[in-house]
C-alpha positions in Angstrom: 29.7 -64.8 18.7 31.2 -61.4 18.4 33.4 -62.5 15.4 30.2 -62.9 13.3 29.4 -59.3 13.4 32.9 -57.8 13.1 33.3 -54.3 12.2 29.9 -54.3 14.3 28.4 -53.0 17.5 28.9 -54.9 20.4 26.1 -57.3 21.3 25.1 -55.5 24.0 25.6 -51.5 22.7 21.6 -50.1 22.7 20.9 -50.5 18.7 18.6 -47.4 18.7 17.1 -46.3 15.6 19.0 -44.9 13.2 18.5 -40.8 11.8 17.5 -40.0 8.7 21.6 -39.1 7.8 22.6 -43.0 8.8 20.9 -44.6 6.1 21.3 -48.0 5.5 21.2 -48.7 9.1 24.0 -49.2 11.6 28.0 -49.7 10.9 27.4 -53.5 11.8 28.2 -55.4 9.1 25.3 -58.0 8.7 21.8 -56.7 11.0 19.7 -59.3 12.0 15.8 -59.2 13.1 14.7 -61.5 15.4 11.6 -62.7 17.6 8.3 -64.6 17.5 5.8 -64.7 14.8 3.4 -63.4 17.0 3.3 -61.6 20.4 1.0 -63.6 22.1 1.2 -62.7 26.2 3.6 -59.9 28.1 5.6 -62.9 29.5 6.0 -64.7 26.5 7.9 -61.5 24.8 9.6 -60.5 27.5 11.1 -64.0 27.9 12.2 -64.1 23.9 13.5 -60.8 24.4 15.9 -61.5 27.6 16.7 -64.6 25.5 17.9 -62.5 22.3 19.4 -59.8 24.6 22.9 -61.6 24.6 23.0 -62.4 20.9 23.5 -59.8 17.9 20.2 -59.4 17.2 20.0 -55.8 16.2 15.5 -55.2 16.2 13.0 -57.1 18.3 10.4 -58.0 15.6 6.9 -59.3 16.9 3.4 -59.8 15.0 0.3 -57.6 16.1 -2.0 -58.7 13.4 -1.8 -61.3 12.1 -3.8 -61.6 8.5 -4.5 -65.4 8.2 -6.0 -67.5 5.1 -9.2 -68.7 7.2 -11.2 -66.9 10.1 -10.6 -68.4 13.4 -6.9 -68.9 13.7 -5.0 -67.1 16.3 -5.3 -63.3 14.5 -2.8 -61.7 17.2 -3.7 -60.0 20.3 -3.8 -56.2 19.1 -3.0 -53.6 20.5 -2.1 -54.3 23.6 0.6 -56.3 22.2 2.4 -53.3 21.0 3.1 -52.2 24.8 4.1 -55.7 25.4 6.7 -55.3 22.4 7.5 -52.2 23.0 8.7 -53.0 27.0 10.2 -55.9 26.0 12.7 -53.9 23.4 12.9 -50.9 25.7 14.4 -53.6 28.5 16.9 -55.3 26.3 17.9 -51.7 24.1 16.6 -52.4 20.6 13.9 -51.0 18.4 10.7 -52.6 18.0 9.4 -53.7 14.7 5.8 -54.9 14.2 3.6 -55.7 10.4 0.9 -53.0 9.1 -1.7 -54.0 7.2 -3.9 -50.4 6.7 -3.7 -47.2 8.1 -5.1 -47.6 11.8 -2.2 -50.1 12.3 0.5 -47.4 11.1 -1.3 -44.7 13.7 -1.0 -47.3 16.6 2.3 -49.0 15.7 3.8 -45.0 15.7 1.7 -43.9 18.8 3.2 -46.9 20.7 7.0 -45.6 19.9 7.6 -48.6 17.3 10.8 -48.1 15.8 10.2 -50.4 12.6 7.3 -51.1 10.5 6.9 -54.0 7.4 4.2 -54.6 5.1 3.4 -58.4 4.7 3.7 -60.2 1.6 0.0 -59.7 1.3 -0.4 -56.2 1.5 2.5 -55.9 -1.3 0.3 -57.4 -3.4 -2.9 -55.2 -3.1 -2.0 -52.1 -4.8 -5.2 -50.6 -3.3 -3.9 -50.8 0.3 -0.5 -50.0 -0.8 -1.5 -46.5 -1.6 -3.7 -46.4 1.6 -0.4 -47.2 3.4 1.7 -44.7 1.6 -1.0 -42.1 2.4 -0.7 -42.7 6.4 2.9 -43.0 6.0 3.7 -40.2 4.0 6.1 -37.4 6.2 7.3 -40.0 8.8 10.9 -41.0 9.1 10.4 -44.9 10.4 12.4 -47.4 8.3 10.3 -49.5 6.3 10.7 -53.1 5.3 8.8 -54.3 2.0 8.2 -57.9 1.9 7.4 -59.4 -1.8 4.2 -60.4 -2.8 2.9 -63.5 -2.3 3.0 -64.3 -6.3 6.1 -64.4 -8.5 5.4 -60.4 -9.6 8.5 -58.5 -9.8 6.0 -55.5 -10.7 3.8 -55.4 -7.8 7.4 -55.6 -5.8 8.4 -52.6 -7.1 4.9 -51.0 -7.7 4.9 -51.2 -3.8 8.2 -49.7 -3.5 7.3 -46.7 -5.6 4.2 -46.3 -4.0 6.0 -45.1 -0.7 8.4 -43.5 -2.5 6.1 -40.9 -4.1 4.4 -40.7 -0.8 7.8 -39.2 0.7 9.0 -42.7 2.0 12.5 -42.7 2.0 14.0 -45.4 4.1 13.4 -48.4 2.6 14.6 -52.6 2.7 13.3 -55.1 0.6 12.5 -58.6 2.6 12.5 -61.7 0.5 10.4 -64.1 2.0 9.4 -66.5 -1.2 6.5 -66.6 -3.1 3.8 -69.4 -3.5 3.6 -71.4 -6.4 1.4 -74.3 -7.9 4.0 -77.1 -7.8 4.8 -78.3 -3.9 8.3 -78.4 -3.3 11.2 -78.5 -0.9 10.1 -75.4 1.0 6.9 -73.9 2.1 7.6 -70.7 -0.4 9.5 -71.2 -3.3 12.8 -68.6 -2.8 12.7 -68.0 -6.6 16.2 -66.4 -5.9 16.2 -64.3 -9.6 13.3 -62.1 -8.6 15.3 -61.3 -5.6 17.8 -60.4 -7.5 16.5 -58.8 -10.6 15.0 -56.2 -7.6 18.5 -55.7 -7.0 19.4 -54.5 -10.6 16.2 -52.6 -10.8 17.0 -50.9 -7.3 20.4 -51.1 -6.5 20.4 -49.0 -3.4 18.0 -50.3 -1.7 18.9 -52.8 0.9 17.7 -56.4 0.3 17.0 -58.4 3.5 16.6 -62.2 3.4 13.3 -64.0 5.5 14.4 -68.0 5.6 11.8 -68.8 8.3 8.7 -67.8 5.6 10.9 -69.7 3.0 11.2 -72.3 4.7 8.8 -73.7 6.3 10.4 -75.6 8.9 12.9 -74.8 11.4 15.5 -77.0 10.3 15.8 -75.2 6.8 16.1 -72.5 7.9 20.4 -72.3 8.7 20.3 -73.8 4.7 18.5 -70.7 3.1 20.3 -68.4 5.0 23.4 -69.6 4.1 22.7 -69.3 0.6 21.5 -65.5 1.2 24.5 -64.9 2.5 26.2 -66.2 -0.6 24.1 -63.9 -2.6 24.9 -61.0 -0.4 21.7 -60.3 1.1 22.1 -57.0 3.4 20.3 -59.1 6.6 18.1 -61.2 7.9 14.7 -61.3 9.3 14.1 -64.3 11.9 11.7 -65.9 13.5 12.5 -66.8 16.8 10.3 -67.8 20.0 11.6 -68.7 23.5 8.6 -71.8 22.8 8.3 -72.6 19.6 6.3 -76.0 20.1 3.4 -73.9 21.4 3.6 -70.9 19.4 -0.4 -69.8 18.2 1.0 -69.1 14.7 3.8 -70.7 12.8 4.9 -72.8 15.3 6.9 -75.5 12.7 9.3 -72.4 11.4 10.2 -70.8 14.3 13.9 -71.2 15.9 14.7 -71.6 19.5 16.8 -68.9 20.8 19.3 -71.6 21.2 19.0 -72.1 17.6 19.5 -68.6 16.2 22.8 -67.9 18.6 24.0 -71.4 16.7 23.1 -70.5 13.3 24.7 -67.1 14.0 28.1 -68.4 15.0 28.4 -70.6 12.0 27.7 -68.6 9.1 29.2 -65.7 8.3 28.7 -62.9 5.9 30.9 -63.3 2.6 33.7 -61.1 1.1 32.8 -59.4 -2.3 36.2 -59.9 -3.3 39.2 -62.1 -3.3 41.6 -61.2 0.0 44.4 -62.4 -2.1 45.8 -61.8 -5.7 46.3 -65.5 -6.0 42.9 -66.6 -5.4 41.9 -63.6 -7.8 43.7 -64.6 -10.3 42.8 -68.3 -10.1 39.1 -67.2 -10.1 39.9 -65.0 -13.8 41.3 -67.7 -15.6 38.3 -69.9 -14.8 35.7 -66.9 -16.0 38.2 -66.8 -18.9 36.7 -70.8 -19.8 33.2 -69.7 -19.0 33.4 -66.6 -21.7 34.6 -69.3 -24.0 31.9 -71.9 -23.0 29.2 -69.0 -23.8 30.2 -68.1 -27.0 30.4 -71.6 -28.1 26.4 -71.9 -26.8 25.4 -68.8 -27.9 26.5 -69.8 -31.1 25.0 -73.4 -30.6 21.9 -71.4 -30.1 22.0 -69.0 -33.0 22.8 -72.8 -35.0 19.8 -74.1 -34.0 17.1 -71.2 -34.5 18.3 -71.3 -38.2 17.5 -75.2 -38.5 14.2 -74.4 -36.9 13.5 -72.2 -39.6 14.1 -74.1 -42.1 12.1 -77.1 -40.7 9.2 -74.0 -40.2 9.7 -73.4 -44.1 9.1 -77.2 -45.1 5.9 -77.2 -42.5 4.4 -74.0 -44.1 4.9 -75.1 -47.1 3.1 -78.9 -47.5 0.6 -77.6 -44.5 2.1 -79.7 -41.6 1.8 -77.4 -38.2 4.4 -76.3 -37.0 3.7 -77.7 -33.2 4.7 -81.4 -33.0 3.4 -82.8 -29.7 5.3 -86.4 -29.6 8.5 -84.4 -30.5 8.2 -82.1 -28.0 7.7 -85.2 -25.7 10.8 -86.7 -26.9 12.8 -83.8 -27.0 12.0 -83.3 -23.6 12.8 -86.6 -22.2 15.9 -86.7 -24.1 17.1 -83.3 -22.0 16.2 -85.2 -19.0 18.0 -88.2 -19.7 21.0 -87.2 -21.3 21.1 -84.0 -19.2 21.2 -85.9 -15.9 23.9 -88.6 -17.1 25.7 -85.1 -16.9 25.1 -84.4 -13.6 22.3 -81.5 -14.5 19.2 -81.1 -11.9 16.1 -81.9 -14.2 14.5 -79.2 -12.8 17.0 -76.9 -15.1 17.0 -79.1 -17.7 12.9 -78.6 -18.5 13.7 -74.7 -17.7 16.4 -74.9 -20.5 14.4 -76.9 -22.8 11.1 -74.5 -22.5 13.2 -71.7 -23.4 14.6 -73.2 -26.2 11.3 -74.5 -27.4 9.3 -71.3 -26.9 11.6 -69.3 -28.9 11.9 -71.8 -31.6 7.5 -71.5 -31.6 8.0 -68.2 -32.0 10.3 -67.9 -34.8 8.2 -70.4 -36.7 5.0 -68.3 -36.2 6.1 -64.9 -36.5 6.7 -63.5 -40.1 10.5 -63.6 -40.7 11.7 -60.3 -41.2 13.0 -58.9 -44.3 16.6 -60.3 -44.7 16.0 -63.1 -43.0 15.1 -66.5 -44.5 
């Protein structure tokens, strides 16, 4: 499985942690994160470890504390799970990584010689214990991994960012791990892939690591959303991985099987930013060259149809007729759906698209038009 990794260390070179002057991480060309949810006995992380050691699996993560919706679930061990990580890393030559949740965690996670340290998706979200955490962190030189909140907020993201970042933080990863949402779908946290990557535009230097296993749910997903990471060109991956995953305390349904993870690494492979060949290149042009065409035909489609909502906004001012028309909308709607998946168009898209369209066309019916404009 060396192939996967090439330009990379060797599977077995000791991964130590990086210094503040090799930043991102490593010369390997995709790192990954591996281990189990929680720690949850010495001989269970020692066996997950010794079961990683072979693969290129570049930080031994593990969960200490374990903040769960309801009290009584399994709430990790503590701190004397942090030795157990910590000799189960030292024996296969990787860094430890464990999640903080407030100050006291950062002090022991340090004290114990952890090399890595994430803030849950939870945390993220509490701006509160962000600066708490930026407080204790403030001054060290431990990489930091910044999961997204729990909720579709692109601002507490980044609020969470900049938090450690005025607190003299300055080696940071994003991790992507999907956000809940009302509306039950396919995966346990909905990846919401364009928060992911508006972070990106926002924050272009700062790596953005991928978490499937928190995505997904279920084990068997998992291989699916990394793959499409990879097509988005995630920087790595955090994994969850247990040596016995059926009788894990925590997350037992999304964590792999060492088995599992050495697959899943020697079938996907990270993606080339660019064509190796001129032909392909080219090929790939003269098809943006139809899209460019395409958009201005349905931006002008668009512009086209604001102006017929105006005018049908000018006939409903004027004889008193509101401007909101529930049964159209119902129509209208239906009509994207149908017609739009007789094209082969996921209705999911379709009621995106039509929203759009229909919230603009509210507004421009209820906002004064500006002078010029009729």
């Amino acid at each position: 499985m060396a192939e996967v990794f090439a330009n990379g260390p060797a599977l077995n070179q000791d991964c130590q942690v990086p210094t503040a002057h090799d930043w991102p991480p490593w010369g390997c060309q995709f790192p990954v994160m591996a281990g189990p949810c929680s720690v949850e006995s010495r001989e269970q992380i020692l066996a997950t470890a010794r079961a990683l050691q072979s693969l290129p699996v570049h930080v031994l993560r593990g969960g200490v504390w374990k903040p769960r919706s309801r009290p009584g679930a399994f709430e990790g061990v503590g701190e004397p799970a942090l030795v157990w990580l910590r000799e189960a890393a030292m024996e296969i030559g990787r860094p430890a990584a464990v999640e903080v949740g407030h100050p006291r965690h950062v002090e022991l996670a340090l004290d114990h010689g952890i090399g890595f340290l994430w803030i849950g998706a939870r945390t993220t979200a509490n701006p509160f214990l962000m600066d708490e955490l930026a407080s204790a962190l403030g001054g060290t030189d431990v990489p930091i991994l910044v999961k997204n909140p729990v909720s579709p907020d692109l601002s507490l993201w980044l609020g969470a960012i900049e938090r450690l970042e005025r607190a003299g933080v300055r080696r940071l990863m994003a991790v992507h791990r999907g956000f809940s949402v009302p509306e039950p779908g396919r995966y346990r946290n909905a990846p919401l892939w364009r928060i992911a990557l508006e972070l990106r535009r926002h924050r272009p230097e700062i790596p953005v690591w991928c978490d499937p296993s928190h995505m997904a749910g279920r084990a068997e997903l998992v291989p699916e959303l990394a793959a499409i990471s990879l097509d988005l060109l995630y920087d790595g991956w955090m994994i969850e991985v247990h040596v016995d995953p059926t009788h894990a305390k925590s997350d037992a349904a999304q964590q792999l099987t060492p088995a599992a993870l050495a697959s899943l690494l020697s079938t996907l492979q990270p993606r080339r930013r660019t064509p190796n060949t001129a032909d392909v290149q080219d090929r790939i042009e003269a098809l943006r060259h139809q899209l460019d065409e395409l958009d201005a035909q349905i931006l002008d489609a668009v512009a086209a149809r604001m102006a017929i909502v105006r005018k049908i906004a000018a006939i409903q001012k004027a004889h008193g007729v509101a401007v909101f028309q529930p049964d159209r909308w119902k129509a209208t709607l239906e009509k994207y759906r149908s017609t739009g998946h007789a094209r082969g168009l996921p209705p999911e898209f379709l009621e995106n698209l039509y929203e759009l369209l229909h919230e603009e066309a509210l507004r421009q019916k209820t906002e004064t038009p500006p002078e010029g404009r009729s």
